[in-house]
PAFIRO-935962 format. One record per atom (N, C-alpha, C): residue in three letters; y, x, z. Coordinates in pm, whole numbers, plus 50000, padded with zeros to 5 digits. Layout:
! PAFIRO-935962
ALAYXZ
...
***
This chain:
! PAFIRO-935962
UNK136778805545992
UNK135548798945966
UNK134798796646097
UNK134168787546070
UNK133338781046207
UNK131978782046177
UNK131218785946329
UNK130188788346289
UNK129218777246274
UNK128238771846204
UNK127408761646245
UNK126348760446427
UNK126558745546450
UNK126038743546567
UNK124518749446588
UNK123868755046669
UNK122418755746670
UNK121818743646675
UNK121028743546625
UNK120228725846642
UNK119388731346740
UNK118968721846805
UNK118218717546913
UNK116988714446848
UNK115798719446931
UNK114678714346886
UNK114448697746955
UNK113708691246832
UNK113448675046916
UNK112388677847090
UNK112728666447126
UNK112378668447301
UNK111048661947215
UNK109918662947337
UNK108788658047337
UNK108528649147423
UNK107578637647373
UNK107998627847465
UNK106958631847586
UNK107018623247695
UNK106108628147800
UNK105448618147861
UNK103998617047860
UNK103338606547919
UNK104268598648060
UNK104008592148087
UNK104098584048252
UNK103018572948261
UNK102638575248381
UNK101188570848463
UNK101718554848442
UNK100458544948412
UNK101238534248469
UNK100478532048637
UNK101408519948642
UNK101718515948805
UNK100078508848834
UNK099298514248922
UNK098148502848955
UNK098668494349107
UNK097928480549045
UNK098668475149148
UNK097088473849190
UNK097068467749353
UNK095488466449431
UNK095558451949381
UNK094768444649437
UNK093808431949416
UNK094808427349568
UNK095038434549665
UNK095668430449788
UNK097408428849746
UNK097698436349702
UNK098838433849670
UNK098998421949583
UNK098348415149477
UNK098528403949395
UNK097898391149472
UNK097278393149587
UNK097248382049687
UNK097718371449698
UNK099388373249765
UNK100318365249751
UNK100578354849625
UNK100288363949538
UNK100928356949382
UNK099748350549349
UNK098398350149384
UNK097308338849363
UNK097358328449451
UNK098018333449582
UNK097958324849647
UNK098908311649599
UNK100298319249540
UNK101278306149507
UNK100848300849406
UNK100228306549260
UNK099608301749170
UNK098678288649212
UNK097728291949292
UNK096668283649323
UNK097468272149380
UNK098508269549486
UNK098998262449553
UNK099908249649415
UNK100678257249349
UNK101138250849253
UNK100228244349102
UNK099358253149128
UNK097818245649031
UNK097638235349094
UNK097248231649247
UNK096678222249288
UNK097568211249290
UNK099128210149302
UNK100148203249302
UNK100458199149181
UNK099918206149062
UNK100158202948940
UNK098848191148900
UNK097588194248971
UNK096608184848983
UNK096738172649013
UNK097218172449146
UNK097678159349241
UNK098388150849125
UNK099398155649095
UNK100478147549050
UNK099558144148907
UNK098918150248821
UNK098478146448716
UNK097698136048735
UNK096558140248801
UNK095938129648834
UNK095618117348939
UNK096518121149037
UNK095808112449140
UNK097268104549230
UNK098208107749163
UNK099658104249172
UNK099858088949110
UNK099028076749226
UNK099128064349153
UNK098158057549282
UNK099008045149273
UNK098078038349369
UNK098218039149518
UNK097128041349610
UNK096728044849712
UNK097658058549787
UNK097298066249677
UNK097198077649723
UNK098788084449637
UNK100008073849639
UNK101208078149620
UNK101918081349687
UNK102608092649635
UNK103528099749726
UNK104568093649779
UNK105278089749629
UNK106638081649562
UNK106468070749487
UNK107458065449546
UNK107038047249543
UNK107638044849366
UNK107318039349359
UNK107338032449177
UNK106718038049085
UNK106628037348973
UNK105898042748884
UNK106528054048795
UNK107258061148833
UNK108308070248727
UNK107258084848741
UNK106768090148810
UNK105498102548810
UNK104768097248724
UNK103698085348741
UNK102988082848657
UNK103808082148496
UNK104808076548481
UNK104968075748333
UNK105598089748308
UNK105558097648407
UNK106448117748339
UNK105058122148297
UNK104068120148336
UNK102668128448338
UNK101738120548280
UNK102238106948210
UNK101028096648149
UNK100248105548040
UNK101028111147970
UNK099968114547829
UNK099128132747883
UNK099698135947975
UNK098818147048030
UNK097788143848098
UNK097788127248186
UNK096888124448218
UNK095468120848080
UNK095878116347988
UNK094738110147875
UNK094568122347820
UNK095378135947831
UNK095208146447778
UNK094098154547838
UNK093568152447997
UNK093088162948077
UNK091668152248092
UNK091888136048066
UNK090298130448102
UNK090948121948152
UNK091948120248285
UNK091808111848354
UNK092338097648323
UNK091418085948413
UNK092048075448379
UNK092948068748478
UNK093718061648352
UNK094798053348419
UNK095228041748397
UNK094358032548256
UNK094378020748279
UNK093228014448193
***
């Protein structure tokens, strides 16, 4: 005959700290945010005309209905 296993009592779980990050450390990552906000601007709105990057009209018609979506005009 065999003896039965001892059971184990269940483990307890155990807090862990979370991670603080500084305001300096997330710097960088506002910085690219902001940079690609403003590029996302350009092209929405002001990507026509004068002030084109790329010649023909294919930006304006990728971003036409985001433009009537955000205010701006375009014709």
């Amino acid at each position: 005959m065999s003896t039965p296993a001892a059971i184990e009592p269940a483990a307890q779980p155990t807090a862990v700290p979370a991670p603080v990050v500084s305001l300096k450390g997330l710097l960088p990552y506002w910085i690219f945010a902001g940079v690609v906000l403003m590029l996302a601007i350009y092209f929405v709105g002001a990507e026509e005309g004068a002030t084109s990057v790329f010649a023909g009209s294919s930006v304006h018609e990728f971003v036409h209905d985001a433009r009537h979506l955000l205010g701006f005009p375009c014709h």
